[in-house]
C-alpha positions as CSV (number, residue, x, y, z in Angstrom):
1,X,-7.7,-8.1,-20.5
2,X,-10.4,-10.3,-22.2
3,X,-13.6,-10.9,-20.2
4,X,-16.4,-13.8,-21.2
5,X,-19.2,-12.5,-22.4
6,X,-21.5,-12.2,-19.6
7,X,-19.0,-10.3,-17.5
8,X,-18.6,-8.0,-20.7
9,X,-22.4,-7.7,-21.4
10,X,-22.3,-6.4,-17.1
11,X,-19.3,-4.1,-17.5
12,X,-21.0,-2.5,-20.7
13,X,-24.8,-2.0,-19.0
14,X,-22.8,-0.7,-15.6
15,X,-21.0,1.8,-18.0
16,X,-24.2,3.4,-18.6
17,X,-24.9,4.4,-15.2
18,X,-24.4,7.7,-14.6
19,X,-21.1,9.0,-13.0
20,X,-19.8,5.4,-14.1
21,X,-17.5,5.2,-16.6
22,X,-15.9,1.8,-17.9
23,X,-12.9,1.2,-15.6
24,X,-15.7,2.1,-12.3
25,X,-17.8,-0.6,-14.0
26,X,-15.4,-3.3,-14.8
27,X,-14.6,-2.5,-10.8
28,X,-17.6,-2.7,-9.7
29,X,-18.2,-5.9,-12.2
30,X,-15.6,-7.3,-10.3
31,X,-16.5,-7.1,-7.6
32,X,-19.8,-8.5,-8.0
33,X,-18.3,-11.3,-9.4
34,X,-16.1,-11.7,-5.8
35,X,-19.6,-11.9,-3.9
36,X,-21.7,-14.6,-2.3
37,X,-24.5,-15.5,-5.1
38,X,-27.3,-14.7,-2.4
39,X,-26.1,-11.4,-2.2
40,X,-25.8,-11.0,-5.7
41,X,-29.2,-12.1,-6.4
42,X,-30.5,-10.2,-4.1
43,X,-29.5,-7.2,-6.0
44,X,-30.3,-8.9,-9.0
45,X,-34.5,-9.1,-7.4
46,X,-34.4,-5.8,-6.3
47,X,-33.4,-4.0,-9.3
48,X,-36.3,-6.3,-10.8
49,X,-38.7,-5.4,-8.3
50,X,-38.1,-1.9,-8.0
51,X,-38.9,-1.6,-12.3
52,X,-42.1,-3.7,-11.4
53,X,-44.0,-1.8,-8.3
54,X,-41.9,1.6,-8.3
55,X,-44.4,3.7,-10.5
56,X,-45.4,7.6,-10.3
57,X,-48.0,8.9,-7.3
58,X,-51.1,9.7,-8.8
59,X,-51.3,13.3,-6.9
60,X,-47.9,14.4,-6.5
61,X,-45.6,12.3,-9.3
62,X,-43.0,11.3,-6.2
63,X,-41.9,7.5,-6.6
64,X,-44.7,5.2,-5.1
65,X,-45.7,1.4,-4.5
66,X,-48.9,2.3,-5.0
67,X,-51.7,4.4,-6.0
68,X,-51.1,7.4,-3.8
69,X,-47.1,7.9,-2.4
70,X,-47.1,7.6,1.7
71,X,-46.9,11.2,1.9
72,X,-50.3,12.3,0.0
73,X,-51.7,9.3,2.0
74,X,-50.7,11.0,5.4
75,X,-53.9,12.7,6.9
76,X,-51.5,14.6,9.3
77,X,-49.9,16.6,6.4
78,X,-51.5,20.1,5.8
79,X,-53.4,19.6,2.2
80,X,-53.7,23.3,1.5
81,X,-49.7,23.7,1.2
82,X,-48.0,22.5,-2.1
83,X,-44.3,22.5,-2.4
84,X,-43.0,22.0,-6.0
85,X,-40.0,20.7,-7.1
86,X,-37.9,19.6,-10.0
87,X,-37.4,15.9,-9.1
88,X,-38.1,13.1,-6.0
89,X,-34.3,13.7,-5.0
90,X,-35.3,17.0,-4.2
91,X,-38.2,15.9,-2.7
92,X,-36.2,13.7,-0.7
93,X,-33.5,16.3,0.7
94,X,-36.2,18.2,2.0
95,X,-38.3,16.1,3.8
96,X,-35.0,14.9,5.6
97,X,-34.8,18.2,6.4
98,X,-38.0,17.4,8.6
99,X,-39.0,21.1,8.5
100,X,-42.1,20.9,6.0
101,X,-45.5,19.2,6.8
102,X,-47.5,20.3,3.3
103,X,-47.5,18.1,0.4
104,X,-45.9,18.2,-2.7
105,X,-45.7,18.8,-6.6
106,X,-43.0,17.0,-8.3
107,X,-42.3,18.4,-11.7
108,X,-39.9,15.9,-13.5
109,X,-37.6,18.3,-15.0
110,X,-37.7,22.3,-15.9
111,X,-38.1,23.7,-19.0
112,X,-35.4,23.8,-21.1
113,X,-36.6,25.5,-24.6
114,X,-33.3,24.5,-25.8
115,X,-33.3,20.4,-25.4
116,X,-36.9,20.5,-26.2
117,X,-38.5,21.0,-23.0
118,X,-41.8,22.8,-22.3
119,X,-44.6,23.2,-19.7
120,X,-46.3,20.0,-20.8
121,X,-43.2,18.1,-21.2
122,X,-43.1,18.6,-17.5
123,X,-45.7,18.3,-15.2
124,X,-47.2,21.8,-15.2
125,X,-50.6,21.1,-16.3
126,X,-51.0,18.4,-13.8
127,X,-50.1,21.5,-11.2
128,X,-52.3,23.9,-12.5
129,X,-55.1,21.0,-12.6
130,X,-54.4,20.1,-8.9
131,X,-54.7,23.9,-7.8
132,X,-58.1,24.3,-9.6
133,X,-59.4,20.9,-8.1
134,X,-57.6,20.5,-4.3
135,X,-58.7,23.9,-1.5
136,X,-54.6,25.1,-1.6
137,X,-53.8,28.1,-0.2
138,X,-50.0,28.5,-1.2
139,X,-47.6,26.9,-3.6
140,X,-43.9,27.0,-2.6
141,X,-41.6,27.1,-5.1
142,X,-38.9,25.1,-4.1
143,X,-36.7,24.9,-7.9
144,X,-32.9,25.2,-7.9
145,X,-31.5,28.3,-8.4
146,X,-30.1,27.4,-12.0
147,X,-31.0,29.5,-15.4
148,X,-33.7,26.9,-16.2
149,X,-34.6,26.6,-12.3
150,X,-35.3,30.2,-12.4
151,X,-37.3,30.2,-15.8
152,X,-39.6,27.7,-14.4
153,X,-40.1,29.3,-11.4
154,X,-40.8,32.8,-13.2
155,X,-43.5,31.0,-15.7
156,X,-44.8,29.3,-12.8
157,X,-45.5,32.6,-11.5
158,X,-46.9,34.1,-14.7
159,X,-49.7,31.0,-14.7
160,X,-50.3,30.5,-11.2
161,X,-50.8,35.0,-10.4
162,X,-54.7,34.5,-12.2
163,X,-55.3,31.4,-9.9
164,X,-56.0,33.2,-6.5
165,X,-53.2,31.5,-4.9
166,X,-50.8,32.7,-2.6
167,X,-47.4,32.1,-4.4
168,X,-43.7,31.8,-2.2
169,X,-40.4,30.8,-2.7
170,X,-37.4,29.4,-1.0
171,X,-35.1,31.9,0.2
172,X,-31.9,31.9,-1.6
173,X,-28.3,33.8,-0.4
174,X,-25.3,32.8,1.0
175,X,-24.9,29.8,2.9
176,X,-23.4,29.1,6.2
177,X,-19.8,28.5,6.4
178,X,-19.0,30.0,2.9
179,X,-16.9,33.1,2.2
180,X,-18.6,36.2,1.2
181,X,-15.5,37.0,-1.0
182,X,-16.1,33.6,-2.9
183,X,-20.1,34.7,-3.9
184,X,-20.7,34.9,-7.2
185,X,-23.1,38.4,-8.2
186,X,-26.5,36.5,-8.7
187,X,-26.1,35.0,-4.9
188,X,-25.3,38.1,-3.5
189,X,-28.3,39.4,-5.7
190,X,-31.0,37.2,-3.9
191,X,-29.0,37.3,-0.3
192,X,-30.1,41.2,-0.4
193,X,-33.3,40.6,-2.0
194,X,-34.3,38.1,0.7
195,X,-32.6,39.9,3.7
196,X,-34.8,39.3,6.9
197,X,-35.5,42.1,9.8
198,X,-33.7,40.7,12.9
């Protein structure tokens, strides 16, 4: 089937989306097109909006409307307690978590010697900057347990031992619901490692 233009032009920028390939974005195209125009251009001015006020926190690196995110704004959080993590979606699962009351470090990636990616590709100097400056006490080291999670987290470590900090990380093991049978060996690995007296 043929489209006009602009529909072609929408299909081709949806595409790029990720997890959207070109039949989910002519359907989503589509669908669009079957809208109310209000609703449309509501989309339409907040995509626009959210490319012209959404910027980086100044402390932290989370998304922010302004200067400072709401979180590093919060007088109620406890300064002295940095959590660091790969990316504001991580950010985001655990503060819906509602478990954690420090602030946060938001790295933007880990390295990745491979693709090109190295401590100041990331925000590690911005970290190690923050913990000379800011009174913290302990940096949580809250990085996925992937190859490059784990690289990060053990440079991290390296840097951060000279800085008189103290320096902790999310436990990792087994979660709840799942198989032992089905855990792979480096899962088992840290469930052992980070066994708890009970």
């Amino acid at each position: 089937m043929v489209f006009p233009e602009p529909l072609t032009r929408l299909i081709r920028n949806l595409s790029r989306l990720p997890g959207l390939g070109e039949k989910s974005a002519t359907r989503l195209a589509l669908y669009l097109l079957r809208r109310p125009q209000e609703e449309v251009l509501e989309l339409a001015e907040s995509l626009k909006e959210m490319r012209e006020k959404v910027r980086l926190c100044q402390k932290c690196f989370n998304f922010s409307a302004s200067p400072l995110c709401d979180i590093c704004q919060d007088p109620q959080r406890d300064s002295r307690l940095i959590c660091v993590v790969e990316d504001p979606a991580a950010l985001s699962s655990i503060e819906a978590a509602g478990v954690f009351s420090g602030l946060y470090h938001v790295l933007h990636g880990v390295l990745s010697p491979r693709d090109g990616i190295g401590p100041k590709e990331i925000r590690i100097p911005d970290l190690i900057e923050r913990i000379r400056k800011e009174a913290i006490k302990e940096v949580i080291l809250a990085l996925s347990p992937t190859v490059a999670g784990e690289a990060t987290a053990s440079y991290l470590v390296e840097i951060l031992r000279d800085l008189s900090v103290r320096i902790t990380r999310l436990a990792c093991g087994i979660p709840m619901g799942m198989d032992i049978r089905y855990a792979d060996k480096l899962t088992l690995k840290r469930a052992l490692e980070g066994r708890q007296i009970l």
